[in-house]
Structure formats: C-alpha cells, structure tokens
DRENDOMAR-161747 format. One record per atom (N, C-alpha, C): x, y, z. Coordinates in steps of 0.2 Angstrom, whole numbers, plus 2048, in hexadecimal, padded with zeros to 3 digits. Layout:
N
XYZ/...
//
This chain:
265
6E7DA11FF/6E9DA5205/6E6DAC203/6E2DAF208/6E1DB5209/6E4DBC207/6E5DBF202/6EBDC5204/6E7DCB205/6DEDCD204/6DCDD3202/6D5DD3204/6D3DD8209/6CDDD9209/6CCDE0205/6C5DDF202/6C2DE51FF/6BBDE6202/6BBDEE205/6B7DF1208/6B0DF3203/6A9DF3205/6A5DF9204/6A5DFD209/6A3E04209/6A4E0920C/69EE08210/697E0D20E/691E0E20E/68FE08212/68DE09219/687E0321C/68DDFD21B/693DFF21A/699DF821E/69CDFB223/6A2E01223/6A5E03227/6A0E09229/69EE0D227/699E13229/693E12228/68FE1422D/685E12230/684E1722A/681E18224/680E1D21F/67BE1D220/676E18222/66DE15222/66FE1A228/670E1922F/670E1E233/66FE27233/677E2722E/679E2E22D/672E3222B/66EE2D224/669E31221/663E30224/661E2D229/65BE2C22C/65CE32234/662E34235/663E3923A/662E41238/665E4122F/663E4722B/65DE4722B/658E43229/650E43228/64EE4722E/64FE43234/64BE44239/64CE4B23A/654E4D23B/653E5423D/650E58239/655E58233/650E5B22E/648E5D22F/644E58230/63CE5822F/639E5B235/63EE5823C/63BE5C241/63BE64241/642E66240/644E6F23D/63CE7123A/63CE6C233/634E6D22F/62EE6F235/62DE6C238/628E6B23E/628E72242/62FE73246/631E79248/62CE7F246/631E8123F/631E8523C/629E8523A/622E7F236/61DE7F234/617E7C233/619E7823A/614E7423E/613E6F23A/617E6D235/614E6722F/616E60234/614E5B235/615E54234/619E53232/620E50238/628E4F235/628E4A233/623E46236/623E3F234/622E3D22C/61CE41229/618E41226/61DE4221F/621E49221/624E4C21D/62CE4A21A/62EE45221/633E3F21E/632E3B217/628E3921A/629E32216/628E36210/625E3D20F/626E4020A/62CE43206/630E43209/636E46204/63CE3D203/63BE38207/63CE33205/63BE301FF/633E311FD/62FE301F6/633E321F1/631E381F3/633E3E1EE/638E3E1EA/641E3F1EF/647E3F1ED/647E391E8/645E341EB/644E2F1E5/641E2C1E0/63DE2F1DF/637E311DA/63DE371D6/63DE3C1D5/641E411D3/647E3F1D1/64AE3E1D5/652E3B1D3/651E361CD/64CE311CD/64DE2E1C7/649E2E1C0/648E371C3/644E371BC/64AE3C1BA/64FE3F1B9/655E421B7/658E3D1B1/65BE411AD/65EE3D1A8/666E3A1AB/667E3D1B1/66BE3A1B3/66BE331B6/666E301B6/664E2C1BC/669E271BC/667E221B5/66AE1D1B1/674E1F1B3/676E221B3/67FE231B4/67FE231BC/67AE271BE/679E261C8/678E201CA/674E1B1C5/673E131C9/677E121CA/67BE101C2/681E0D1BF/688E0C1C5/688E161C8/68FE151CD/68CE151D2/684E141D4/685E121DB/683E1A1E1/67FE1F1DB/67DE271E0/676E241E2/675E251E7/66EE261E9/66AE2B1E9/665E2B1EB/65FE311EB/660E371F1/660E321F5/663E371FD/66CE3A1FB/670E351F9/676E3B1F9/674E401F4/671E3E1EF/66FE451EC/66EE4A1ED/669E4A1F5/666E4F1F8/66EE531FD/673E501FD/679E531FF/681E551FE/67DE501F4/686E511F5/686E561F0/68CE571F0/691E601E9/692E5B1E3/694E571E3/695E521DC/69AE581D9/6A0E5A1DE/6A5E5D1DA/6A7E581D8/6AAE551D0/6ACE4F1CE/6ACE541C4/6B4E4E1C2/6B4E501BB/6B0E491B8/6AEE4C1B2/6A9E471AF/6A2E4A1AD/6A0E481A5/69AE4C1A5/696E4B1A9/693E441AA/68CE421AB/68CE451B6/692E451B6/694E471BD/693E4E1BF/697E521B8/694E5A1BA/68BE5C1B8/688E581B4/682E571B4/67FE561B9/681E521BD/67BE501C4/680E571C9/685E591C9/686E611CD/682E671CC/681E661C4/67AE6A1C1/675E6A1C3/671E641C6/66AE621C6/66AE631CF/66DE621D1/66EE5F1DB/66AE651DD/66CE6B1DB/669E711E0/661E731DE/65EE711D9/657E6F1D7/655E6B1D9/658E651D8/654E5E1DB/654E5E1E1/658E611E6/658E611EE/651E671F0/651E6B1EB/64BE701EC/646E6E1EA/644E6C1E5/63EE6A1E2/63AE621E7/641E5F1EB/63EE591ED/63BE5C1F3/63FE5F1F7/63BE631FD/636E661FA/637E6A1F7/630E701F9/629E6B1F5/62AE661F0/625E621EF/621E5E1F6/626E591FA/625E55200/622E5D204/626E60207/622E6320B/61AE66209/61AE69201/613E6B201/60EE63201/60FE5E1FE/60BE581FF/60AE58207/60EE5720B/60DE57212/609E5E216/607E61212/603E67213/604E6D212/60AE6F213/60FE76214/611E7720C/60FE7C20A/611E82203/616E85205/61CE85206/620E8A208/628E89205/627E8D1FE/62FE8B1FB/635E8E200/634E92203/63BE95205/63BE9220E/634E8E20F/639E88213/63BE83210/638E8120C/63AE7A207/644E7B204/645E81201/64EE81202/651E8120A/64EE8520D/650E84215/652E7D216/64CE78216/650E72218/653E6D213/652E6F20D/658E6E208/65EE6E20A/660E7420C/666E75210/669E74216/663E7421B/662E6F220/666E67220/661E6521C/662E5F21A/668E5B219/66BE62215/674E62213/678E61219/678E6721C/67BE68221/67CE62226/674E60227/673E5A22D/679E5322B/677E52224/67AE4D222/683E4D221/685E53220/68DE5321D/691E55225/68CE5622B/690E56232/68FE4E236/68BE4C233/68AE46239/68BE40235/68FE3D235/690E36234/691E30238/68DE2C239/690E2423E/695E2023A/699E1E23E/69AE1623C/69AE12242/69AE0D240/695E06242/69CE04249/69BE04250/69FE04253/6A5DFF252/6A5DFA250/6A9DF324D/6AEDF8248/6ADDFB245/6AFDFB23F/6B9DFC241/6BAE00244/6C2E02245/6C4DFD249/6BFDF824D/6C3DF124F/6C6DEE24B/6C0DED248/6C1DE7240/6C5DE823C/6C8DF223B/6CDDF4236/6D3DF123A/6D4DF423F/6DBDF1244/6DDDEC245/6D7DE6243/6D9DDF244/6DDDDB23E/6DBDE0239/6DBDDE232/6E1DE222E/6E2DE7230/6E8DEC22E/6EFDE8230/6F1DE8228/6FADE622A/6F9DDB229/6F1DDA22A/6F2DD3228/6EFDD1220/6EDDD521F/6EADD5219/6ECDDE213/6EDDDD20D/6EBDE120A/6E4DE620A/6E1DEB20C/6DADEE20E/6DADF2207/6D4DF3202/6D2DF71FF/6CBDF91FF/6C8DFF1FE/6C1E011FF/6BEE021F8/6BADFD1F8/6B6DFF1F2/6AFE001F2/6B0E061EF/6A7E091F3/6A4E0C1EC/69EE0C1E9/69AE111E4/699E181E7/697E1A1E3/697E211E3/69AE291E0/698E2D1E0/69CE341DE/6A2E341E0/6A7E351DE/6AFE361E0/6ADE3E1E6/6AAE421E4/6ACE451EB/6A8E431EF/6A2E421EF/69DE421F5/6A2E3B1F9/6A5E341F8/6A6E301FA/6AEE331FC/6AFE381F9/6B6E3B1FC/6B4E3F202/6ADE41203/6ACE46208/6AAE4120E/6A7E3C20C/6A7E39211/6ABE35215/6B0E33213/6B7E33215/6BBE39218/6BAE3E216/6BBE4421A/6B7E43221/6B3E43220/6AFE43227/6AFE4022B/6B4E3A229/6B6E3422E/6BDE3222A/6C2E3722C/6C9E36228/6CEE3122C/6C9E2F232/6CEE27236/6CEE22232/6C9E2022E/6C8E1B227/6CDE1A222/6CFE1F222/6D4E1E219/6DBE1C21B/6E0E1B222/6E4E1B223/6E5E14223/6DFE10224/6DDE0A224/6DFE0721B/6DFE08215/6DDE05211/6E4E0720B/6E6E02208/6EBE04203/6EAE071FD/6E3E061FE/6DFE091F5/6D8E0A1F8/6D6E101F4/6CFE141F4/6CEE131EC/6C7E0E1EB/6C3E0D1E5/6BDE101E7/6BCE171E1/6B4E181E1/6B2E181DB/6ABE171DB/6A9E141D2/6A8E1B1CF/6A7E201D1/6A6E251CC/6ACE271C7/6B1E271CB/6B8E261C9/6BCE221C4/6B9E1C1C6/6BAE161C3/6B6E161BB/6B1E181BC/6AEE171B6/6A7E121B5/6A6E0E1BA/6A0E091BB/6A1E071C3/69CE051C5/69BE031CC/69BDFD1CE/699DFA1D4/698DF31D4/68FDF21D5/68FDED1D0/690DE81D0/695DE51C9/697DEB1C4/69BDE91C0/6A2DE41C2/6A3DE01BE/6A8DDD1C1/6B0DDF1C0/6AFDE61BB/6B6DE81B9/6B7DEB1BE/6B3DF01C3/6B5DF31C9/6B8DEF1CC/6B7DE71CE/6BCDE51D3/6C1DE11CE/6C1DE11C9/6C8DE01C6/6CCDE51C5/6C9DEA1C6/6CDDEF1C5/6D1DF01CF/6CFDEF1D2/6CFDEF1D8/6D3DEA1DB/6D3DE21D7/6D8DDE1D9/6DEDE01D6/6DEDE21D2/6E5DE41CE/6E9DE71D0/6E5DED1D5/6E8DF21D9/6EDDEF1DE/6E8DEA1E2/6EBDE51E8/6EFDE01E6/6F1DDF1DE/6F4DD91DB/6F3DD41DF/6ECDD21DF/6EADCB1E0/6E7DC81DC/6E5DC11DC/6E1DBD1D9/6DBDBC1DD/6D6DBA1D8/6CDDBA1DA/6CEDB51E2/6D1DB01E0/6CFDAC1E6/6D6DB01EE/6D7DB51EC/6DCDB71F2/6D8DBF1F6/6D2DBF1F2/6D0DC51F4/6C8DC21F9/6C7DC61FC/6BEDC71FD/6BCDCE200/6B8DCD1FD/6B0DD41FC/6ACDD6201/6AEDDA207/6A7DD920C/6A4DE0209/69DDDE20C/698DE5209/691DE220A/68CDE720C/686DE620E/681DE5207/682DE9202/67EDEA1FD/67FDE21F9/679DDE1F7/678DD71F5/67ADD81EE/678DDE1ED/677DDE1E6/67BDE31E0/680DE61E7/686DE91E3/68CDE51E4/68EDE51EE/694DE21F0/694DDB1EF/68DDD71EF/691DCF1EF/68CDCD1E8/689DD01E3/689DCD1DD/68EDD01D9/691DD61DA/698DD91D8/69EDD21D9/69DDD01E0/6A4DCD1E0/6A3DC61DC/69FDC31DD/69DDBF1DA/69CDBD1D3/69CDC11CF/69CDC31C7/6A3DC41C7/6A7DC71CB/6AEDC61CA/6B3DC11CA/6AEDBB1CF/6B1DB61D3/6B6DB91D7/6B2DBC1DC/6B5DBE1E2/6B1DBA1EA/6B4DB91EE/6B1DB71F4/6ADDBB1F7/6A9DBB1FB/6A4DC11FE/6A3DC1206/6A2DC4208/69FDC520F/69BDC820E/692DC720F/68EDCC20D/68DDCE217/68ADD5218/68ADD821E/682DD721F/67EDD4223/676DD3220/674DD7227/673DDD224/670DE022D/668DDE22E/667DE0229/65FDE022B/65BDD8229/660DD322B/65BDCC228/65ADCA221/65CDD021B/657DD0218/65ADC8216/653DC6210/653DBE20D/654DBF207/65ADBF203/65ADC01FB/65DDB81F8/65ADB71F4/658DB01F0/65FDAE1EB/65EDB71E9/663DB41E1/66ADB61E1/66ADB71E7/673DBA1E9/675DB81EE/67DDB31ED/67EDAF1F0/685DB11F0/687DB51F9/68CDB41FB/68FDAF1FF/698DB11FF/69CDAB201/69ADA9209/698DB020B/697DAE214/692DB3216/690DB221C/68BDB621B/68BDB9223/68CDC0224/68BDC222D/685DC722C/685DCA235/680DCE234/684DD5238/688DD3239/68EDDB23C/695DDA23A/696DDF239/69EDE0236/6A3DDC23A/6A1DDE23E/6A6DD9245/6A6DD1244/6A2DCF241/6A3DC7240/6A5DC523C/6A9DCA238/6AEDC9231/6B3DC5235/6B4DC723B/6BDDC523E/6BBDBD241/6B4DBA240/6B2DB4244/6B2DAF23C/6AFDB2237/6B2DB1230/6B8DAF22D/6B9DB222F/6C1DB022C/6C7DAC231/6C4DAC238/6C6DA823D/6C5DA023B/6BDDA023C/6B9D9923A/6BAD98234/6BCD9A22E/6BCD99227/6C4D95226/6C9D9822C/6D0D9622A/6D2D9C224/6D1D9F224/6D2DA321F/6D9DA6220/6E0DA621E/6E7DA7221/6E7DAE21E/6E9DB1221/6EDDB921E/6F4DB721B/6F4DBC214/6FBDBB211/703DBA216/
//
C-alpha cells in the first residue's frame, strides 16, 4: 500500500527551465537596449560561458554532488553554514561578473559596467518571476491528506528556501522539506531518500518518487529501491534509466496511480 509520495521541486512542481529562460531573455534584450548588441547572440553567449566558468571553480565537484547549477549561480546568495557553501558565497559575485562581461564582449560589446548591470539584472529578473506548471496545486489538493507529501529537491539550502519563499502556497502542502545542501549529499545518492523515508516512516515499497531529472530523481530512487514516476517533458529517450512509470505532465500522476490501483494508506 501507498502511504508517501516524494516530490522533486525544480521542473516537477515549478517551470524553473521557464523561470530561467524568462530571465535570459529579459536580461539580453535590456543588453540590446542599452548597446545595440545581438540579445540573441548574447544569450547563447552567457549560456556557454556560466557554464564553462562555473565548472572551472574548485567548487564545482560539491556543486554537482548537491545538485547547483550554473544558472542558479548567476542568482543565488548561498547564505548557507558549511565550508564548501560559504566558498561558492565567496565566488557568486565574480562569477556572475566575469560571466557577463566575457559573453557580452565575445558578442561584440567591451563594456564592464554593463556587463555588472545585467549581472544584476539578471538577478533581479530571476528572484521576482517564478512559474509553476498550472497542474501543480490540483495535483497537490488531490493528493493532500491521502498520502504522506515530502519534497525532496537538490540544491543550496537557501536558494531552494527562496524559491519556496516565492511561491509560499507549496510548503503547506508537504510534511517534510529535504534539501541536499543540508543534507549533506544529493540525489542521486541513495542515503538522501533514506534519509527521507525515515522521516515519512515508510518502507521502500510504500513510498514513490515523482521528478523530472532521469538521472537524479529516478536513478536516485532506484538505487534506493524506491518506485518512480519520471515527468518526461521533452520526449527525451534515455536508455540506461529505468523508471516505474513514465508520464509527460504532472497531472497524469493522478491517472497513475488510478490505473496502477495504487491504494492510499
């Protein structure tokens, strides 16, 4: 029997590929504005770059592990205790500078004191505007009160606390908040969702995993011997990771668990 679902946050409950694809654009138009450079041009330049950059940082290897990416670097405070934590607070406000003003001059434009502009820009655009995926508070409402809800998401303890700020209708939904910075390893590790069922006092086969990431949320659950629901938005075709069930919007979790006979505790 059923008693526990566990959430990923990013790209399950919140359109994040959205949020940052909204920041860019503004961002590079504002670029345009202000210095006639190719917004276009200038995206697929600071896209490179962040990522290029960020994984040359000696923090990279503790970034992969819980799961930061190169884009929340370009916005989050990474107020958090923890060395390798306040190391990447140390680094953020160079790396967001150095990644603009490099994209922009490759895109044409020499101009460091626009290049922090839209650094900041950037920031701003991203930490005001967040989607989530229209399904998502049906699905929480359907599901509230018949199951145990936990969220377990990778990432910096605060940045993944600010995003929950920023959509604070989500956490009233969930009995427990897991974030791997916090934690201490991320998913794909499988102690995070042992640590995570223990919370829910469930067993492996009373729990299941939805989440979009093939290769955090359902080769995580998997290695845990957890159930899975992978979210396949984009079609992709992955070979070597094999979820329990497989949809392509959040909303057909509730058709999942209907057609699977899957009983609530």
């Amino acid at each position: 029997m059923l008693k526990a679902i566990m959430f990923d946050l990013d790209d399950t409950l919140i359109w994040d590929e959205r949020s940052v694809d909204e920041a860019f654009n503004k961002t590079c138009r504002l670029a345009a504005v202000k210095s006639g450079v190719d917004s276009e041009l200038l995206e697929q330049k600071i896209r490179q770059n962040a990522q290029k950059l960020f994984a040359s940082y000696d923090t990279y290897d503790f970034a992969d592990m819980i799961g930061i990416s190169p884009f929340e670097g370009l916005w989050a405070e990474f107020d958090d205790e923890g060395e390798s934590l306040r190391r990447l607070k140390d680094i953020a406000p160079e790396y967001r500078k150095q990644a603009w003003t490099t994209s922009l001059r490759e895109a044409g434009v020499d101009d460091r004191h626009l290049a922090i502009e839209l650094a900041e820009a950037f920031k701003a655009e991203r930490g005001k505007n967040q989607f989530v995926f229209d399904e998502t508070f049906n699905v929480l409402n359907e599901l509230k009160g018949k199951y145990r809800l936990l969220m377990l998401t990778n990432g910096s303890p605060d940045l993944q606390q600010t995003k929950l700020n920023i959509t604070p209708e989500l956490k009233p939904y969930f009995d427990h908040i897991v974030i791997s910075g916090a934690f201490g390893r991320g998913k794909p590790d499988p102690s995070i969702f042992d640590h995570a069922m223990a919370l829910l006092s469930v067993e492996k086969d009373e729990a299941l995993m939805v989440g979009d990431n093939p290769y955090s949320d359902i080769l995580g659950a998997t290695r845990a011997g957890v159930p899975s629901v992978w979210i396949n938005h984009h079609a992709a075709d992955v070979q070597d990771v094999r979820p329990t069930y497989e949809i392509s919007r959040l909303k057909e979790l509730l058709d999942v668990l209907k057609q699977a006979g899957i009983r609530s505790r």
